[in-house]
C-alpha positions in Angstrom: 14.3 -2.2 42.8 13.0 1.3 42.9 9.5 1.6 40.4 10.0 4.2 37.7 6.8 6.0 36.9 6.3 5.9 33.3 3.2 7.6 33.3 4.7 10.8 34.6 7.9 10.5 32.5 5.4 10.6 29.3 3.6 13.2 31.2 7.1 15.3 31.6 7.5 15.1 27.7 4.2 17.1 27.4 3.8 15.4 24.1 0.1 14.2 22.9 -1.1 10.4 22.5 -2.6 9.9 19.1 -5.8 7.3 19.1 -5.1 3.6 19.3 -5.5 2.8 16.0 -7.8 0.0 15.1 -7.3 -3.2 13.0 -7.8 -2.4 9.1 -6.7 -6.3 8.8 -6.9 -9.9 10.2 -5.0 -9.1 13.4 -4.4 -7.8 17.1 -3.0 -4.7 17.9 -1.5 -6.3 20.8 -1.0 -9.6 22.1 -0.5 -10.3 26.1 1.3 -13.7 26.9 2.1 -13.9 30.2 5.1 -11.4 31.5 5.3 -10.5 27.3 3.4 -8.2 25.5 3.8 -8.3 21.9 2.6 -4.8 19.6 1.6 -5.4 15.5 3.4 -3.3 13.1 2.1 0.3 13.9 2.4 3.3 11.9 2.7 7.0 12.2 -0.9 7.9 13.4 -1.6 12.0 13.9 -4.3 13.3 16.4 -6.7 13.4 13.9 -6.2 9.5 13.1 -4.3 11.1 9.5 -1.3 9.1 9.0 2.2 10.5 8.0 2.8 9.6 4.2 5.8 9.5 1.9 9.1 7.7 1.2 12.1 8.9 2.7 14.6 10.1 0.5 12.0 11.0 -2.3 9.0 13.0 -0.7 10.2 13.7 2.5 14.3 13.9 4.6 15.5 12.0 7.2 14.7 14.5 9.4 10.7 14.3 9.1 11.4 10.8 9.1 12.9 10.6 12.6 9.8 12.6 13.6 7.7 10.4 11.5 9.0 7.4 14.1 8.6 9.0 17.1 4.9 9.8 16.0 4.8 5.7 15.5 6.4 5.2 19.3 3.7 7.9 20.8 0.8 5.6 18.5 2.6 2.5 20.0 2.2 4.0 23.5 -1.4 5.0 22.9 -2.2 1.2 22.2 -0.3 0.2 25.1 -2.5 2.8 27.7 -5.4 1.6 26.1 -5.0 -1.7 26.2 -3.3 -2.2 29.4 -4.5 0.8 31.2 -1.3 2.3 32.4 2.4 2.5 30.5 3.9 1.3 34.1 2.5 -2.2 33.2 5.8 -2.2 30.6 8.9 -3.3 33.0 11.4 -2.7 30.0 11.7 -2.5 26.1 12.9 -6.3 24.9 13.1 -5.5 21.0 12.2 -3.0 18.1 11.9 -3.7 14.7 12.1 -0.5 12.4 11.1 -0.7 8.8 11.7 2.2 6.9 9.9 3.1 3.7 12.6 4.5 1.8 14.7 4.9 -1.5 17.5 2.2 -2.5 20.0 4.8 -2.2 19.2 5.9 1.6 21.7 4.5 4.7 20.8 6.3 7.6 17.7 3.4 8.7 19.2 3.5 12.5 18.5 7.4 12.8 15.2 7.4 11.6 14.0 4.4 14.2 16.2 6.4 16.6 13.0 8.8 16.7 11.2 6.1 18.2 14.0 4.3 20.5 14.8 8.1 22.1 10.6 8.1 23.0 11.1 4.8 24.8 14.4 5.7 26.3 12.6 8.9 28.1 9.4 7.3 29.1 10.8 4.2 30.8 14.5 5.6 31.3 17.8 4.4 29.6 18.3 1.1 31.4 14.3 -0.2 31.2 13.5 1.8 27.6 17.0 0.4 25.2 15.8 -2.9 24.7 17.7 -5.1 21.1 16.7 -4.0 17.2 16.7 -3.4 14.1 16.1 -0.9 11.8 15.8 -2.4 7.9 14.7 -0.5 4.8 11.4 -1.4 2.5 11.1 -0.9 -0.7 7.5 0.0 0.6 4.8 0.1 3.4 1.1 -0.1 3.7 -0.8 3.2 2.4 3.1 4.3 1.8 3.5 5.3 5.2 7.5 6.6 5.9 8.0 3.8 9.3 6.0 1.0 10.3 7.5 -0.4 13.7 6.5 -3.6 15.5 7.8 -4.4 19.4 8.1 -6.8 22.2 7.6 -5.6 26.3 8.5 -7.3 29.3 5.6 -6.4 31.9 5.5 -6.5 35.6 4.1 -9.1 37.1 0.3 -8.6 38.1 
């Protein structure tokens, strides 16, 4: 199989890694277990460690929500390279779970997470970076953050 180089895909984008955020709770940012790593529930961290705020379909669109979940997949990524060093220790995207903050009345949850699912798709390419998921609404999320997203990574083998 030939190796796809994550770390120059992302590097393609031109897009910015926000800081690994750090536990405000009882828990690990990330969990290796054997070939599996396993990311928390991260949310939409800027470069200056601010966090996206506001329910979809109230303070803000779908629209700044799709961005607001591709911020989360760029903080999800910034875990991964600081934790494991490199994004090319991720073999392929296994499942995402999308939880939108948003009003009873809005539909579109799969387009928002899509924000975050395109990232993936263009850092470890279409067959390695669609993994399984879901994308569920919330009536709300911690500090009333717009997408909190939690996933699970096959890795290459040491």
């Amino acid at each position: 199989m030939e190796f796809f180089d994550a770390d120059a895909q992302f590097e393609k984008l031109g897009l910015s890694l926000p800081p690994a955020p750090t536990p405000l709770g009882v828990y690990k940012p990330c969990l290796v277990d054997e070939k599996y790593l396993y990311l928390s529930g991260h949310g939409p961290v800027r470069d200056d460690k601010s966090l996206i705020i506001g329910r979809i379909g109230q303070d803000i669109d779908q629209e700044v929500g799709k961005l607001a979940a591709r911020q989360v997949g760029l903080t999800m990524l910034s875990t991964i390279k600081s934790n494991l060093g490199s994004l090319n220790r991720v073999k392929r995207v296994i499942k995402v779970l999308g939880m939108v903050n948003c009003t009873p009345d809005f539909e579109k949850h799969p387009f928002i997470i899509n924000g975050c699912s395109e990232l993936f798709a263009q850092v470890w390419g279409e067959e390695n970076g669609i993994g399984t998921r879901s994308a569920v609404g919330f009536g709300s999320l911690p500090d009333n953050i717009p997408v909190e997203i939690e996933a699970l990574f096959e890795l290459h083998d040491e």
